[in-house]
C-alpha positions as CSV (number, residue, x, y, z in Angstrom):
1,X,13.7,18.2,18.4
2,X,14.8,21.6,19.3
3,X,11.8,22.4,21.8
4,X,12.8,26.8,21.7
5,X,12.8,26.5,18.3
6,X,9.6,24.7,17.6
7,X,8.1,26.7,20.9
8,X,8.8,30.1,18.4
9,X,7.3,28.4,15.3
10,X,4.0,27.4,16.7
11,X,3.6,30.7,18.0
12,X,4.4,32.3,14.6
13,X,2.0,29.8,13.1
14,X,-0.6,30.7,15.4
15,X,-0.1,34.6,14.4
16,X,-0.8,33.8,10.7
17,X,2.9,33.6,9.5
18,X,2.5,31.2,7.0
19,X,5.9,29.9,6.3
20,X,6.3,28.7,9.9
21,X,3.2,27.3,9.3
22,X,4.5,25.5,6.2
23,X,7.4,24.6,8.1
24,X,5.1,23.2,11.4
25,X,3.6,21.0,8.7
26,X,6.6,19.5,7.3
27,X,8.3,18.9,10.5
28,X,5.5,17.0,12.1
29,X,4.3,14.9,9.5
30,X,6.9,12.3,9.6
31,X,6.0,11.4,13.4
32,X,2.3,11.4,12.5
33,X,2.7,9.2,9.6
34,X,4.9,6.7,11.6
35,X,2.1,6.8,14.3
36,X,-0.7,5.6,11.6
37,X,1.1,3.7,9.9
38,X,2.1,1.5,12.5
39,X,-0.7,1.5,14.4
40,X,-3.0,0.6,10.7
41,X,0.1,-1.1,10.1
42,X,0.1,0.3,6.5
43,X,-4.1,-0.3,5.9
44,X,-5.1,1.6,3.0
45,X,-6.8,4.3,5.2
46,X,-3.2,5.5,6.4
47,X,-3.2,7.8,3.7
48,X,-6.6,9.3,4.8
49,X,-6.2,9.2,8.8
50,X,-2.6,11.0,8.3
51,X,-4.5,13.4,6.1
52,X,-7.4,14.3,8.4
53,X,-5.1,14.6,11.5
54,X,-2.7,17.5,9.7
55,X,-6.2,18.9,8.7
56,X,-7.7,19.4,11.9
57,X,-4.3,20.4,14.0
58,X,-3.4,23.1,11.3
59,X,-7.6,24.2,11.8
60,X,-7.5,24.0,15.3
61,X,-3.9,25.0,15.6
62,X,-5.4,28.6,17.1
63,X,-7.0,26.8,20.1
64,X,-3.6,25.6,21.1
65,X,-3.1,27.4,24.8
66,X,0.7,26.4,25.3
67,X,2.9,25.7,22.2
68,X,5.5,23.5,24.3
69,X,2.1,21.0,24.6
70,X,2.2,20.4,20.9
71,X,3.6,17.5,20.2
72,X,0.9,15.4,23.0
73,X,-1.7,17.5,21.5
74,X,-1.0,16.5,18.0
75,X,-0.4,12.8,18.9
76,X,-3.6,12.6,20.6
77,X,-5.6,14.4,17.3
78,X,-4.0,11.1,15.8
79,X,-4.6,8.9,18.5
80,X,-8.6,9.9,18.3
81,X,-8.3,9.7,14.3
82,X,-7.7,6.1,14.3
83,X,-9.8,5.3,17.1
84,X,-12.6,7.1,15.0
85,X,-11.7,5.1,11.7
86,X,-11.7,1.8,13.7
87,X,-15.8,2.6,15.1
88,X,-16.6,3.4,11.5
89,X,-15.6,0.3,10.1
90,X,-17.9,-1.8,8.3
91,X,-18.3,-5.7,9.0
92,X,-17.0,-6.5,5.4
93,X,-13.8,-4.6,6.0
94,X,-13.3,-6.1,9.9
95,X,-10.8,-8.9,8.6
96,X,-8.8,-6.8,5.6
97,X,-5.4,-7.1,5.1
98,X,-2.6,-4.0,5.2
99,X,-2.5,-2.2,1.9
100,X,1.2,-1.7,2.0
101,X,2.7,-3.5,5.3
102,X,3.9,-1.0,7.6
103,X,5.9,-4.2,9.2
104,X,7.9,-4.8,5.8
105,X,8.4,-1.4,5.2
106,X,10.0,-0.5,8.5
107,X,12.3,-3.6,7.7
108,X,13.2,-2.0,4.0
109,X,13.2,1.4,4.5
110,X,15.5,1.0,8.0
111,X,17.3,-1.5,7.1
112,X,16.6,-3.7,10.2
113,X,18.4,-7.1,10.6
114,X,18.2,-10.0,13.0
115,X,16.2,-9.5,15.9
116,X,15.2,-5.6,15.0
117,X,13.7,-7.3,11.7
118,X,11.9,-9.8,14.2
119,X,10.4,-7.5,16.5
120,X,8.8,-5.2,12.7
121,X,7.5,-7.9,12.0
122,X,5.9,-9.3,15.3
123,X,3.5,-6.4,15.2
124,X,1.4,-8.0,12.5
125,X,0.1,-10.5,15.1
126,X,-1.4,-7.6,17.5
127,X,-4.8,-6.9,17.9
128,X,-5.5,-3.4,16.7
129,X,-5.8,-2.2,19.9
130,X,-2.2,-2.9,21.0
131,X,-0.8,-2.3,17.9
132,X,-2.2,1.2,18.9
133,X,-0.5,1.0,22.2
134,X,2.9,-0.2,20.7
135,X,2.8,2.5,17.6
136,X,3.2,4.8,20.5
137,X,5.5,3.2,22.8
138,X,7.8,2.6,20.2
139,X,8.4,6.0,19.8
140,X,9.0,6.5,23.3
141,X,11.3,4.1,23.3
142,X,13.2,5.3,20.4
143,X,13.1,8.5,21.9
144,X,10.3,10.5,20.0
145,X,7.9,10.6,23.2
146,X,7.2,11.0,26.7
147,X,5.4,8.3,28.7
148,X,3.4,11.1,29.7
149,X,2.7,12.0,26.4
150,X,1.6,8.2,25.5
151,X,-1.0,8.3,28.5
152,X,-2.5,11.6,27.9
153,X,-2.7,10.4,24.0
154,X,-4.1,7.0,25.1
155,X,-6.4,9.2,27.5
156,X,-5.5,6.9,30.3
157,X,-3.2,8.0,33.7
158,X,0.4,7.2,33.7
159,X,0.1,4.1,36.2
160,X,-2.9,2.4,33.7
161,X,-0.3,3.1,30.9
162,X,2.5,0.9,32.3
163,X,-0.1,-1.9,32.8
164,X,-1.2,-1.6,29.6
165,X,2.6,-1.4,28.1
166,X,3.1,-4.2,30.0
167,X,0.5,-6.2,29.1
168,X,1.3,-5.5,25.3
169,X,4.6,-6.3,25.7
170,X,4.0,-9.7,26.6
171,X,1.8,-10.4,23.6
172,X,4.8,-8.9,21.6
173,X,7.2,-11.1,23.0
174,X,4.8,-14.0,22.1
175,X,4.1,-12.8,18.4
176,X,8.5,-12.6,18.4
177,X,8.4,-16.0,19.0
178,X,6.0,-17.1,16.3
179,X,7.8,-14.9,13.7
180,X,11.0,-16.7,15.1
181,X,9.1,-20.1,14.8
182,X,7.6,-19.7,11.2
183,X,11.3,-18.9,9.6
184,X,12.4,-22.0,11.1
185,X,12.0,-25.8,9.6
186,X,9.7,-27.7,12.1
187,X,8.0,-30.2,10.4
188,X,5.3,-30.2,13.2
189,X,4.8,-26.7,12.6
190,X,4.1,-27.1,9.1
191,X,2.0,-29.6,9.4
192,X,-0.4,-26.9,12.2
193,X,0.0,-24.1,10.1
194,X,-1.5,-26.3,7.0
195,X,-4.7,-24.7,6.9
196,X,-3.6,-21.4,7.7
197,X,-4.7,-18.5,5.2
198,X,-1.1,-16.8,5.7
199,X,-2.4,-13.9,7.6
200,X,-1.9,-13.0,11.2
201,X,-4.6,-13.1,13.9
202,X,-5.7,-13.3,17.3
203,X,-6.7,-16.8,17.1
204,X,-3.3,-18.2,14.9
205,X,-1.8,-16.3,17.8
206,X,-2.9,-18.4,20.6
207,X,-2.6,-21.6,18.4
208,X,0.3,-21.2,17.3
209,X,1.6,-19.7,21.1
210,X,0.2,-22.8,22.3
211,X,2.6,-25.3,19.8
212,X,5.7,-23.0,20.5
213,X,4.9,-24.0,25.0
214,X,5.0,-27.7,23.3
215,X,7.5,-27.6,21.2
216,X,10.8,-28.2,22.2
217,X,12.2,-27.4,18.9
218,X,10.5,-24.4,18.5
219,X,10.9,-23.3,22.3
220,X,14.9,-23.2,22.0
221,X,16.0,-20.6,21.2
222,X,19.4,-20.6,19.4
223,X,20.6,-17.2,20.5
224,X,19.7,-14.7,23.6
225,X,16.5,-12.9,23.0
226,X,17.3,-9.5,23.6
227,X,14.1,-7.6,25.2
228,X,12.3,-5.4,22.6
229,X,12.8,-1.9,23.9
230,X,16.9,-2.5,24.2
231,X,16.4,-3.1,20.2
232,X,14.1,-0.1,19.3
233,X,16.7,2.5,21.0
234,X,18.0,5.0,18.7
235,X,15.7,3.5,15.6
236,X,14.5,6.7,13.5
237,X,11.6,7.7,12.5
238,X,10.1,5.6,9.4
239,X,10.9,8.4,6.8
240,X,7.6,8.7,4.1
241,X,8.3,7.0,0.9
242,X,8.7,8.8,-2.1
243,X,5.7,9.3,-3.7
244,X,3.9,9.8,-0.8
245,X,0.3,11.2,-2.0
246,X,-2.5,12.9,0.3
247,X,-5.7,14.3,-1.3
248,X,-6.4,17.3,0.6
249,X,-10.4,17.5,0.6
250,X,-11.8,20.8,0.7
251,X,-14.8,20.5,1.2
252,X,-16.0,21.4,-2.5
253,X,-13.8,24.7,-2.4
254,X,-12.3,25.3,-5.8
255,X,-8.8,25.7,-5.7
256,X,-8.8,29.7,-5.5
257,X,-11.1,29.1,-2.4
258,X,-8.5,27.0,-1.2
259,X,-5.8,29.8,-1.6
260,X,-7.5,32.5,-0.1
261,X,-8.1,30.6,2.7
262,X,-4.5,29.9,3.4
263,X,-3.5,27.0,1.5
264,X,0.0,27.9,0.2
265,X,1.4,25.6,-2.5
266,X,4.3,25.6,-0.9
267,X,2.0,23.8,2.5
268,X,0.7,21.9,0.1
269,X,3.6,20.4,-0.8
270,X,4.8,20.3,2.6
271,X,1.9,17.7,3.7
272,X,3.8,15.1,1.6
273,X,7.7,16.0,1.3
274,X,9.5,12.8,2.4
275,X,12.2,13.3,4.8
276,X,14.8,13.2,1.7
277,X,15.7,15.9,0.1
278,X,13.3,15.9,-2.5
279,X,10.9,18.5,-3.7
280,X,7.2,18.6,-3.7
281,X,5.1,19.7,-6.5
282,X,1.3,20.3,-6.2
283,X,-1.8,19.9,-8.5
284,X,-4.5,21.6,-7.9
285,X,-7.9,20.2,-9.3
286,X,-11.5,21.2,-8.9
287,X,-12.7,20.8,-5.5
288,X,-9.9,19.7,-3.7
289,X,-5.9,19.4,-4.4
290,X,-3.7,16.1,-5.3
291,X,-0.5,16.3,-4.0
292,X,2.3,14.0,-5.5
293,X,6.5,14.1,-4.5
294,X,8.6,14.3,-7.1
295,X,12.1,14.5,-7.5
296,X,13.7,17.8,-7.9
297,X,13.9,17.9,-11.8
298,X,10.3,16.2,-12.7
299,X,7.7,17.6,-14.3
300,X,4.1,18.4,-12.5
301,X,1.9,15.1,-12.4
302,X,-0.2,14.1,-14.8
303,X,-3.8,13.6,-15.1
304,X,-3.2,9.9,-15.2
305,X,-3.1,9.5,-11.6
306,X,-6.6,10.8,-11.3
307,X,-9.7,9.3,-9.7
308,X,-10.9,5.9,-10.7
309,X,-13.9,4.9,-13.7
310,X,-17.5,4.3,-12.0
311,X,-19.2,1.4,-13.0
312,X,-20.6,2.1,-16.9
313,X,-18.2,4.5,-17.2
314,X,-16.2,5.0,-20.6
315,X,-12.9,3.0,-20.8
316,X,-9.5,5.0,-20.4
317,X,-8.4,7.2,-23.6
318,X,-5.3,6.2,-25.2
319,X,-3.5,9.3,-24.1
320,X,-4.5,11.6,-20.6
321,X,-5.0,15.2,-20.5
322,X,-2.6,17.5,-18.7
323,X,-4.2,18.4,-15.5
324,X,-5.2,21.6,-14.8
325,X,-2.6,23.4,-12.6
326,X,-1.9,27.1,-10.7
327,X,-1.4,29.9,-13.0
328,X,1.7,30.7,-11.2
329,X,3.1,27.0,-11.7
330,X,6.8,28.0,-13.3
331,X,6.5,24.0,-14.4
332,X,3.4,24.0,-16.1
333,X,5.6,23.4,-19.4
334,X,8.0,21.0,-18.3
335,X,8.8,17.5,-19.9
336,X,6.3,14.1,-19.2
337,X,6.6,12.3,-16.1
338,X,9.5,10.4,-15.6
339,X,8.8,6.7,-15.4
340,X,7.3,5.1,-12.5
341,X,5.4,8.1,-11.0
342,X,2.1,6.5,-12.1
343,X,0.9,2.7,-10.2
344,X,-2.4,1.3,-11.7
345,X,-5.2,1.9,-8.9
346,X,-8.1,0.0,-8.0
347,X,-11.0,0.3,-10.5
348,X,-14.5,-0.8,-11.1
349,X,-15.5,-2.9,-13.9
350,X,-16.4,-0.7,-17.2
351,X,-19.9,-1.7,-18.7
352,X,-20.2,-4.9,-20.1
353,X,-21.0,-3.5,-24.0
354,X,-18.5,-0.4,-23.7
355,X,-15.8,-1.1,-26.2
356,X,-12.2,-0.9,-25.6
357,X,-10.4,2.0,-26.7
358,X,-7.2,1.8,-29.0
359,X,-4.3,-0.3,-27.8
360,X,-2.1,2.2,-28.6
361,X,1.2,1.2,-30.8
362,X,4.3,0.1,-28.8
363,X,7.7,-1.4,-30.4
364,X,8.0,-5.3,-30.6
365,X,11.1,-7.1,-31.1
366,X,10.1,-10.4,-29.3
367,X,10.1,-11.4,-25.8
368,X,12.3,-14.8,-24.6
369,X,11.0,-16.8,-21.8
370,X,12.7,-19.0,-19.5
371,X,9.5,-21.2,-19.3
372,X,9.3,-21.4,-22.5
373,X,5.8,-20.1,-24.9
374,X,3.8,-21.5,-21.8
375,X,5.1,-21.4,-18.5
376,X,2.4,-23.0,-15.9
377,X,3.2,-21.5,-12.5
378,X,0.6,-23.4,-9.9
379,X,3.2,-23.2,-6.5
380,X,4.7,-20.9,-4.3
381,X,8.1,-19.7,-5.6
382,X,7.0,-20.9,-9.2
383,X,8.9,-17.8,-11.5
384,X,9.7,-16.7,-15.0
385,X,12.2,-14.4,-16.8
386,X,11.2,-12.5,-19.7
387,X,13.4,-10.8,-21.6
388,X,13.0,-8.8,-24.7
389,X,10.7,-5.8,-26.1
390,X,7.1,-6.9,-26.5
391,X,4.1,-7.9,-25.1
392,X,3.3,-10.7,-22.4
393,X,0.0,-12.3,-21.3
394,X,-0.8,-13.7,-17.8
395,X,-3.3,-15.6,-17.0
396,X,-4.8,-16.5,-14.0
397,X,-6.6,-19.7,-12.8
398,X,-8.0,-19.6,-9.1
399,X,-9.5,-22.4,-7.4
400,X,-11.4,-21.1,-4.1
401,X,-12.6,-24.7,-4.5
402,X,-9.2,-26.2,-3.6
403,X,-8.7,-23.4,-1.0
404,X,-10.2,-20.3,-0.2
405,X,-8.6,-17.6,1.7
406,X,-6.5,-14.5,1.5
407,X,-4.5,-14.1,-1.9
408,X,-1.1,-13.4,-1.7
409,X,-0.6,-11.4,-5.4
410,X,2.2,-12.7,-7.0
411,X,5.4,-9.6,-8.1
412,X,7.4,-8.2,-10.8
413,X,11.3,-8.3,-9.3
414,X,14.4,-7.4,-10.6
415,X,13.1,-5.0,-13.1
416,X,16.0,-3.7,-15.8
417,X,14.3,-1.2,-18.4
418,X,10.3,-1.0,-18.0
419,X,7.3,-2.6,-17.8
420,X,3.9,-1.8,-18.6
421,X,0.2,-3.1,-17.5
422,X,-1.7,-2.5,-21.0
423,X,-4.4,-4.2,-21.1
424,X,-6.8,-6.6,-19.6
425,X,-9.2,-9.6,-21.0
426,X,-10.1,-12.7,-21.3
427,X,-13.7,-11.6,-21.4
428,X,-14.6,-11.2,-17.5
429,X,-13.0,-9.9,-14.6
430,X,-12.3,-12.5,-12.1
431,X,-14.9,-11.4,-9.7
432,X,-17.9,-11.3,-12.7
433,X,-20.9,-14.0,-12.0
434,X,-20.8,-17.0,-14.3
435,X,-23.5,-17.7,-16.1
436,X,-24.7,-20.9,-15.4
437,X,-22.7,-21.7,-12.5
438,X,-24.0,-23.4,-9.1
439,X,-25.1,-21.5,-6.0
440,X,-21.6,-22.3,-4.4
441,X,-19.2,-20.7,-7.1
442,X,-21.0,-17.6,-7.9
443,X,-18.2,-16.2,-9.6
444,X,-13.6,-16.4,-10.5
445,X,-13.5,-15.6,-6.8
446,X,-15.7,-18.4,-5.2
447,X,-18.7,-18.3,-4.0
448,X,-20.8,-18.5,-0.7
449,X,-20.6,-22.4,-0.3
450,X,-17.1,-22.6,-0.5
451,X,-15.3,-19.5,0.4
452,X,-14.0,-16.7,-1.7
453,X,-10.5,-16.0,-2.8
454,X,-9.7,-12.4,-1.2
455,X,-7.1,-9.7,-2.3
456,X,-5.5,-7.3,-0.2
457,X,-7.6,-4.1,0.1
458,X,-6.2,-1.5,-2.5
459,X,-5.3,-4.6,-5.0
460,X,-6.3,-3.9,-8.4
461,X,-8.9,-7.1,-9.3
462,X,-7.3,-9.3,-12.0
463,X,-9.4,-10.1,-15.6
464,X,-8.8,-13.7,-17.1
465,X,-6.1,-12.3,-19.3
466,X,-4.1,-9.5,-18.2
467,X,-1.4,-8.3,-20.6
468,X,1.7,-6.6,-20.1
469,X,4.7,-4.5,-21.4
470,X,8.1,-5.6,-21.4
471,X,10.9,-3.7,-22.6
472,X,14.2,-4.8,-20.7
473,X,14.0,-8.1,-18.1
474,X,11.8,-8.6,-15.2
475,X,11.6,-12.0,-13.0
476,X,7.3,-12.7,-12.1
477,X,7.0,-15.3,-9.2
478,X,4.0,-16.9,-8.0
479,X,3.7,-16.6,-4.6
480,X,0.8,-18.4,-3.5
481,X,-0.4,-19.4,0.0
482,X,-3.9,-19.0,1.6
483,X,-6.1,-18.9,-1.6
484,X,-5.1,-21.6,-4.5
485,X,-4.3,-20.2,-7.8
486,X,-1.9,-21.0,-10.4
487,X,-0.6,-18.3,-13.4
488,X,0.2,-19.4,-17.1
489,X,2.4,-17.3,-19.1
490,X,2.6,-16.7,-22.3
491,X,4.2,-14.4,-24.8
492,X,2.4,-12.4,-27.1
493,X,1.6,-9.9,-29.3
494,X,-0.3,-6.4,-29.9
495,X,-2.7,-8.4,-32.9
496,X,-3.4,-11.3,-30.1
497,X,-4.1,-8.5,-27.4
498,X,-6.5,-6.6,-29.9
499,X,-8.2,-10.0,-30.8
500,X,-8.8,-11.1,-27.0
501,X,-9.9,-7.9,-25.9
502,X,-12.6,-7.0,-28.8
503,X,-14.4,-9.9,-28.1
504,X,-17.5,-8.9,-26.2
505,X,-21.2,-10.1,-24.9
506,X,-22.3,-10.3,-29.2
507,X,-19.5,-13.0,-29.0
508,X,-20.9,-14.6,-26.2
509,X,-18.4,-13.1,-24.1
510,X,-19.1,-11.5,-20.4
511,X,-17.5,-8.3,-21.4
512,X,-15.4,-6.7,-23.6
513,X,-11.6,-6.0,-22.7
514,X,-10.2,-3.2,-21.2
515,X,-7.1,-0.7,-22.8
516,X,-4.6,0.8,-19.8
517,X,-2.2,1.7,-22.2
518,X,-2.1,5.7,-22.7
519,X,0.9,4.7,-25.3
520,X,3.5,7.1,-22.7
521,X,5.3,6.8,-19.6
522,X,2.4,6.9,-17.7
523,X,0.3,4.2,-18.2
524,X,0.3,1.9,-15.2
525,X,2.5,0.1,-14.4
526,X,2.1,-3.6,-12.2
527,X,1.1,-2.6,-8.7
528,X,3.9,-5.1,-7.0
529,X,6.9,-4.5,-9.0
530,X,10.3,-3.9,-7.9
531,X,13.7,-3.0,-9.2
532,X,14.9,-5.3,-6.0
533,X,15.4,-9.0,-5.8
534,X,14.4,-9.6,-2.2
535,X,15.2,-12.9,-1.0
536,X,11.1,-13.2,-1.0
537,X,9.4,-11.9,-3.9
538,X,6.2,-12.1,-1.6
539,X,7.8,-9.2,0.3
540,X,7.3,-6.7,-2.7
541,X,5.5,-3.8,-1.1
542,X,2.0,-3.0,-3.3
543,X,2.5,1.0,-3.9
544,X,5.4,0.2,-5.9
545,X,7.9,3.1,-7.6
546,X,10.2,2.1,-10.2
């Protein structure tokens, strides 16, 4: 970066000129996001830590003594955000899984091959205090920072740093290996990683570093391993994906609070602009603003991507308000949202006797399936095409007692047209006690004497039944490892879907159903789907925009 130019616009910024600071924003972001995200490697608190790092260097941004120190100063307001979100972890939340792998989307979203693609994903496999370390040594290496700058973020001297560097290095070179080692075919291997849950650690480190010393099939290599920092030269920046969202909290100001004290729109939008050229429109609710990215020609988001039902809470309406927007907005009138702006988020389970809304009224002409009326999917790489206009049922069948562990959510690929999530049923949620059941399986998800089935954090929880949409062709695969589950799929109807999801406790029934449908564009649609066919569907990032 052009270090006059961005010397002239801090100090503008600092003066109260507040399109350089709109600009300082936008510039920055994109290096602080690829910092987080890497470092969280794409944990659901990325969005939050990115969020409260812009927050506190555009607040503090008047204590900043010399502007040509602002890009260590920033880096090290991130640096002390993540630290801080690490000590204020709970114990509960000490073993979850990335939200939306940062690993995999460095692979998509730069197109990395070969040993680049290898070296992505190794960083699963380090502690979270390396990962840390590398987040910010690879982008010195690609250019982005200083090794000065890493120390003073890191808060150690330049000497300790290259240690440390050091140090992490070798454990990347190790995790290289294993990556290398699990895409490969030995059966000894297979046979070790049997009881593995699917997700990296510490410990799988060592044992699995410990077969690959033993191993002479794993040990050979098949092609010169070139060292890490020679493949990360001249790799960009990880650009934000479209749709990137941060929910600006401030601190119970209304929105005209927020103005006068020198929120722009235009900054607001700036926190999330990707680094395409797209444009950003902002939302302004009650207490605090929503950001969402758009492209140039969409309308302002809708009130369907708002917070999430409490617990006893009133099930969704069949159609969502406008939200409320800035007087000023020129858009305020423009047409719905454009499909795909809207992915179903996490929710808590509506009260047991609140009744469904309306399913609202959707075209059927019939869906075909390539496994037939009932297609049982019980194994990794298990799939089904469906085809048609009309409604389809999945249902899902976990066995904790089989295998407990992390779930790997199975993923909507190869999308043509759209696809839906509508409703849910079956009479429970999957994680709803069952009456009469033992002390080990307390509920769907296991239970304390034999282990619990566990989604990634962010993951919508599943009902029996959940119903979809279909109105073009889209390929689901099952792609099962850690926890045992199997999916049966069937298609359906809107009468079936009414009948399943009206039954309630009178009926002996743990609750009644649940309507997502708002009968537009924006009702949810599947948290893992794709337009893509990746070679593997269990690739599918979870914040999905189709």
């Amino acid at each position: 970066m052009d270090s006059q130019h961005w010397r002239a616009v801090i100090t503008a910024a600092q003066a109260g000129d507040r399109r350089a600071l709109d600009e300082l924003v936008e510039g920055w972001l994109p290096l602080v996001y690829n910092i987080v995200g890497r470092a969280l490697n794409g944990h659901a608190d990325v969005d939050d830590v990115v969020q409260e790092t812009m927050l506190r260097a555009v607040g503090n941004l008047g204590s900043l003594r010399d502007p040509d120190s602002f890009r260590s100063w920033l880096v090290a307001i991130a640096m002390r955000q993540i630290r801080d979100r690490a000590r204020r972890r709970t114990p509960d939340r000490l073993e979850e899984a990335a939200a939306s792998d940062f690993a995999e989307l460095t692979v998509l979203r730069l197109q990395l091959e070969g040993q680049r693609r290898e070296v992505a994903e190794a960083v699963r496999w380090l502690d979270d205090e390396d990962r840390q370390l590398l987040s910010l040594w690879w982008l010195e290496v690609a250019g982005e920072l200083t090794r000065r700058e890493l120390a003073a973020a890191v808060g150690i001297t330049r000497q300790h740093a290259a240690v440390r560097v050091q140090r992490m290095k070798e454990r990347l070179e190790t995790s290289r290996g294993i990556v290398r080692a699990l895409d490969g075919a030995c059966p000894d291997l297979r046979e070790v990683t049997g009881r593995w849950n699917g997700r990296p650690d510490s410990v799988w480190r060592k044992r699995l570093a410990r077969h690959l010393r033993g191993c002479g099939y794993c040990g050979g290599t098949r092609e010169s391993v070139v060292p890490a920092e020679r493949l990360l030269v001249g790799i960009a920046l990880v650009p934000l994906p479209v749709g990137f969202t941060l929910s600006l909290a401030l601190g119970g100001k209304t929105a005209a609070a927020a103005t006068s004290a020198g929120w722009s729109a235009k900054l607001l939008g700036a926190l999330t602009k990707p680094a395409v050229a797209m444009t950003a429109g902002a939302t302004i609710v009650a207490g605090g603003a929503y950001v969402v990215t758009q492209p140039p020609d969409a309308a302002p988001p809708r009130a369907a991507v708002t917070p999430t039902a409490t617990a006893g809470s009133a099930p969704p309406r069949t159609s969502a308000p406008p939200a409320p927007t800035p007087k000023s907005s020129p858009t305020a009138t423009k047409k719905a949202d454009p499909y795909g702006t809207v992915v179903d988020a996490v929710d808590r389970a509506p009260d047991p006797n609140a009744r469904p809304s309306a399913l609202p009224r959707r075209p059927e002409s019939g869906i075909t399936s390539t496994g037939g009326p009932k297609a049982v999917m019980q194994h990794r790489g298990d799939r089904v095409t469906l085809t048609g206009r009309g409604y389809v049922l999945v249902r899902w069948q976990i066995s904790p007692g089989s295998r407990p562990g992390a779930l790997v959510v199975p993923s909507w690929t190869g999308l043509k047209g759209r696809l839906f999530h509508v409703a849910s049923g079956g009479s429970r949620r999957m994680d709803d006690p069952l009456p009469g059941a033992p002390n080990g399986y307390a509920t769907g998800m296991g239970g304390p004497d034999i282990g619990h089935a566990v989604l990634p954090p962010g993951t919508q929880q599943m009902w029996q039944n959940e119903y979809f949409y279909v109105d073009g062709t889209v390929t689901l695969t099952q792609n099962e490892r850690g926890c045992d589950y199997g999916l049966i799929v069937f298609p359906t109807n809107r009468d079936a879907v009414i009948e399943d999801i009206d039954q309630g406790p009178p009926q002996g029934a743990i609750r009644y159903g649940l309507v997502r449908d708002t009968g537009t564009d924006s009702a949810p649609v599947p948290q893992y789907v794709t337009r893509a066919t990746p070679a593997d569907p269990a690739t599918v990032p979870q914040r999905s925009r189709v």
